[in-house]
C-alpha positions as CSV (number, residue, x, y, z in Angstrom):
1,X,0.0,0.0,0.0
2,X,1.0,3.4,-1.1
3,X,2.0,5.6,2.4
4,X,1.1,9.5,2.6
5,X,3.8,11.3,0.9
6,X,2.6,8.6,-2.5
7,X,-0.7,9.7,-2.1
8,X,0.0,13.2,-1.7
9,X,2.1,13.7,-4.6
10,X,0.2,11.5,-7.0
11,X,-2.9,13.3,-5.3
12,X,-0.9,16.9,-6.7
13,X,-0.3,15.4,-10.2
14,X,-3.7,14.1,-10.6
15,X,-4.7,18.3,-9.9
16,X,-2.0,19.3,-12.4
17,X,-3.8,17.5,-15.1
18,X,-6.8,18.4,-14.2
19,X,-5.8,22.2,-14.1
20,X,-4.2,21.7,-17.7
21,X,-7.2,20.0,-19.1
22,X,-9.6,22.6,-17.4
23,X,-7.5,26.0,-18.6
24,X,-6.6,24.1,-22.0
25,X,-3.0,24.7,-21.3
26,X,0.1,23.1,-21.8
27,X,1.8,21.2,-18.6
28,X,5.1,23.8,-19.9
29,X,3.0,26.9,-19.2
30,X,1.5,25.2,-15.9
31,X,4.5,26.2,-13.6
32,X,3.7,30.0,-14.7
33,X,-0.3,29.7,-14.2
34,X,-1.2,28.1,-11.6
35,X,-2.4,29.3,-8.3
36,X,-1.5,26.1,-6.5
37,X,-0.6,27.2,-2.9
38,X,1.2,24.9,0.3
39,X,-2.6,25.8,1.9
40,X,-4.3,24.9,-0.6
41,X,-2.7,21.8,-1.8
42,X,-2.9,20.2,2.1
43,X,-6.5,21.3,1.6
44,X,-7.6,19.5,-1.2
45,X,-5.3,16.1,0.1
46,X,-7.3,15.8,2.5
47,X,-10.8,16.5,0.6
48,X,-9.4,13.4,-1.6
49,X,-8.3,11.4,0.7
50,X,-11.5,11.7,3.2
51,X,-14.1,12.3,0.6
52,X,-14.8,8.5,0.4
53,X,-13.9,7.4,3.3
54,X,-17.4,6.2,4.0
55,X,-17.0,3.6,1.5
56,X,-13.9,2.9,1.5
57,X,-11.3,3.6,3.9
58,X,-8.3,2.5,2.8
59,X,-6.6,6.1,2.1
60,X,-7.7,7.6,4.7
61,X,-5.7,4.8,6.6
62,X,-2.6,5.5,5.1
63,X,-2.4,9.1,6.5
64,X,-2.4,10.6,9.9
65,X,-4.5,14.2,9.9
66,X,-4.6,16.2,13.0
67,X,-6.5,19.3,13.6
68,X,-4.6,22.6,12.8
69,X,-5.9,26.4,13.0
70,X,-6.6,26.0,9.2
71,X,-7.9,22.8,9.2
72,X,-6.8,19.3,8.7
73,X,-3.4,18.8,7.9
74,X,-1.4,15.3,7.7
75,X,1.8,15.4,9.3
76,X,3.6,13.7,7.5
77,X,3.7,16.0,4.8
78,X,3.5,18.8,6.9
79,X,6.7,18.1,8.5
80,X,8.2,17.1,5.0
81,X,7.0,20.8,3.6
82,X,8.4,22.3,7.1
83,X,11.7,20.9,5.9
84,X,12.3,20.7,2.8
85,X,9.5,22.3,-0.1
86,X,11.3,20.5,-2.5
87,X,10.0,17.7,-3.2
88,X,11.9,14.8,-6.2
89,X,9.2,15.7,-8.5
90,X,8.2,19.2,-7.4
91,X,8.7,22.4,-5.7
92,X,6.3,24.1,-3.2
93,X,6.1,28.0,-2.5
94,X,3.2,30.1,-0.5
95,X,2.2,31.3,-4.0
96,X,2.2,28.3,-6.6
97,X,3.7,24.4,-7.4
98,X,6.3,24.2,-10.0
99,X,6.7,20.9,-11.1
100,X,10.7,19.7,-12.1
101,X,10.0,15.9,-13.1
102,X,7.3,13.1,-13.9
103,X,4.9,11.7,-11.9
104,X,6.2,8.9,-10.1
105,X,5.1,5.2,-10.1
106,X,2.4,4.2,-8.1
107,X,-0.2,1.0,-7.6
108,X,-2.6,1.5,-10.2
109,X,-5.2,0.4,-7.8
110,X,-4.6,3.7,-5.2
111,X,-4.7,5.8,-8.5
112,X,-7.8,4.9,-9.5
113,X,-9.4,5.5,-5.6
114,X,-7.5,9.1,-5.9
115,X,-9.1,9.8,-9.1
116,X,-12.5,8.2,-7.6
């Protein structure tokens, strides 16, 4: 099974291509036009993650979210994006995401619930 940091970045490449589908851009001029924020991006992991939960748990068990004064945040990636914002395949600022390499390998199975 995939573990948080997996889920979070395939979670953030799955919103790239939906971002470059819905502005009907290229992924080259996706660095300069997105709006993807450190806030916003721990926001929408955990919609993702906990959106169907009810059904099916199995992301949500995968990550750890505690209660912060802007909601839920898992800490595992918080503590990653406290110490480093570079992650292999991207780079996180306060303003936008800019992305350095491809999407890495992950169980097409936990894919498929992140796209769910």
């Amino acid at each position: 099974m995939a573990n948080s940091i997996e889920i979070f970045k395939n979670v953030i490449f799955q919103l790239r291509d939906w971002f470059i589908e819905k502005e009907n851009i290229s992924s080259g001029q996706f660095n300069e036009n997105n709006d993807f924020s450190i806030l916003k991006l721990i926001k929408l992991h955990f919609f993702v993650v906990a959106i169907n939960s009810e059904n099916d748990y199995s992301l949500l068990e995968q990550n750890e979210f505690w209660a912060m004064p802007y909601g839920p945040v898992e800490t595992t990636i918080y503590n990653q994006i406290r110490n480093n914002k570079d992650f292999n395949e991207f780079i996180l600022s306060n303003d936008k995401i800019k992305f350095i390499k491809d999407k890495p390998l992950i169980d097409a199975e936990i894919e498929t619930k992140i796209s769910d």
